[in-house]
C-alpha positions in Angstrom: -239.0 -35.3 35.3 -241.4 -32.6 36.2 -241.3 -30.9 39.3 -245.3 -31.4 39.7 -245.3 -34.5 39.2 -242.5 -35.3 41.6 -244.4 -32.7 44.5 -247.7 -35.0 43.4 -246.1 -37.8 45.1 -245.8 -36.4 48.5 -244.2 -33.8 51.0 -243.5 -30.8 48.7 -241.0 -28.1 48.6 -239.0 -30.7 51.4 -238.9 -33.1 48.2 -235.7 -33.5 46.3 -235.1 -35.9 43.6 -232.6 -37.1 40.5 -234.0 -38.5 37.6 -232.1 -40.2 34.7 -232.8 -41.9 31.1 -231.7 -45.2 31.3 -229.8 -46.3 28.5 -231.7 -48.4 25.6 -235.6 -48.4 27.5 -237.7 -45.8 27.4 -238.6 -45.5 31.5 -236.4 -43.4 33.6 -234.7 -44.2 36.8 -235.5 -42.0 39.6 -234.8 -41.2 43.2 -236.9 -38.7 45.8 -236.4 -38.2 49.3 -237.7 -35.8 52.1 -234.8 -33.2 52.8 -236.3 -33.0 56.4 -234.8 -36.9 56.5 -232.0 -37.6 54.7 -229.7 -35.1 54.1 -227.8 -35.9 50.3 -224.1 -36.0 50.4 -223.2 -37.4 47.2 -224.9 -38.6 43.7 -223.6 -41.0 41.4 -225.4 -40.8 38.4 -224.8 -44.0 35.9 -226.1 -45.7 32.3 -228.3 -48.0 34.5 -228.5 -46.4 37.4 -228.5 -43.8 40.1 -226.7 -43.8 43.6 -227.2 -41.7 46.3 -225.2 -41.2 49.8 -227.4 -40.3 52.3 -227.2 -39.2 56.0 -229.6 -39.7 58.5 -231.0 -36.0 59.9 -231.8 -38.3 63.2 -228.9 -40.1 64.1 -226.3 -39.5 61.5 -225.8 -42.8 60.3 -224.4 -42.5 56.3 -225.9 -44.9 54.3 -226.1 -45.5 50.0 -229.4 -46.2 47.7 -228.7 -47.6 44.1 -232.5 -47.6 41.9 -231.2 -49.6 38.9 -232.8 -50.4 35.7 -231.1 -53.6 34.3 -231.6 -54.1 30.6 -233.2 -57.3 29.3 -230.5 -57.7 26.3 -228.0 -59.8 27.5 -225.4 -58.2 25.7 -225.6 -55.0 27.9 -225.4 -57.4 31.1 -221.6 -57.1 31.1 -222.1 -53.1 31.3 -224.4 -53.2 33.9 -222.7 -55.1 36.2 -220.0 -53.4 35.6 -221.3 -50.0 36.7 -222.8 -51.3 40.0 -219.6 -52.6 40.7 -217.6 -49.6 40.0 -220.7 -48.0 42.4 -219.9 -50.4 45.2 -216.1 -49.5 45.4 -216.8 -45.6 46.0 -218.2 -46.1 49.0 -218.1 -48.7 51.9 -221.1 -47.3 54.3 -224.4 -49.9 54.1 -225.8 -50.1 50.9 -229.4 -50.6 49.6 -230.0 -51.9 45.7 -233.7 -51.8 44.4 -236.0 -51.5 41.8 -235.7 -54.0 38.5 -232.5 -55.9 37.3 -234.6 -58.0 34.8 -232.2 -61.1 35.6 -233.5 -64.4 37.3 -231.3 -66.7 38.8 -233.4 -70.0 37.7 -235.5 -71.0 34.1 -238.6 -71.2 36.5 -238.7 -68.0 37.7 -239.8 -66.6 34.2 -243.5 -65.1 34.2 -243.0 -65.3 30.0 -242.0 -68.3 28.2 -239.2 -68.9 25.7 
């Protein structure tokens, strides 16, 4: 990711980020946060994902965001699940999961048939 582009997006040289390829698609996985907020205290970086343990600069409070990237092949589903699982296990603080996992639960959430 390029530095510009990432101090495009908001607060500048208080803007720290991790950026990944995500294994098999061609969009990354990426994480920024203001420094003057969130103080980083560890980064996981995985195949699908990226994990970061954060700490409030306000009140302290240690927290973890996961931005994952689930591939639509079902024969990497076993993998993926498998990583945010191993994830879950290295920390036990709060934990936030976000961006795409390309799963549904039921036939009629699908926006494409087939």
């Amino acid at each position: 990711m390029v530095m510009g582009l990432v101090r495009s997006l908001g607060v500048g040289r208080h803007l720290n980020y991790s950026a990944i390829n995500s294994r098999g698609v061609t969009k990354d996985i990426m994480v920024f946060w203001d420094n003057r907020a969130f103080e980083l205290i560890d980064l996981e970086e995985g195949e699908y994902s990226i994990s970061c343990r954060f700490k409030n600069c306000v009140d302290g409070v240690v927290w973890v965001f996961t931005n994952v990237y689930g591939l639509v092949c079902s024969r990497d589903r076993k993998d993926f699940w498998e990583e945010l699982g191993s994830i879950r296990g290295l920390w036990s603080d709060p934990w936030c999961v976000g961006r795409d996992f390309n799963m549904i639960k039921f036939l009629e959430q699908r926006s494409k048939g087939g």
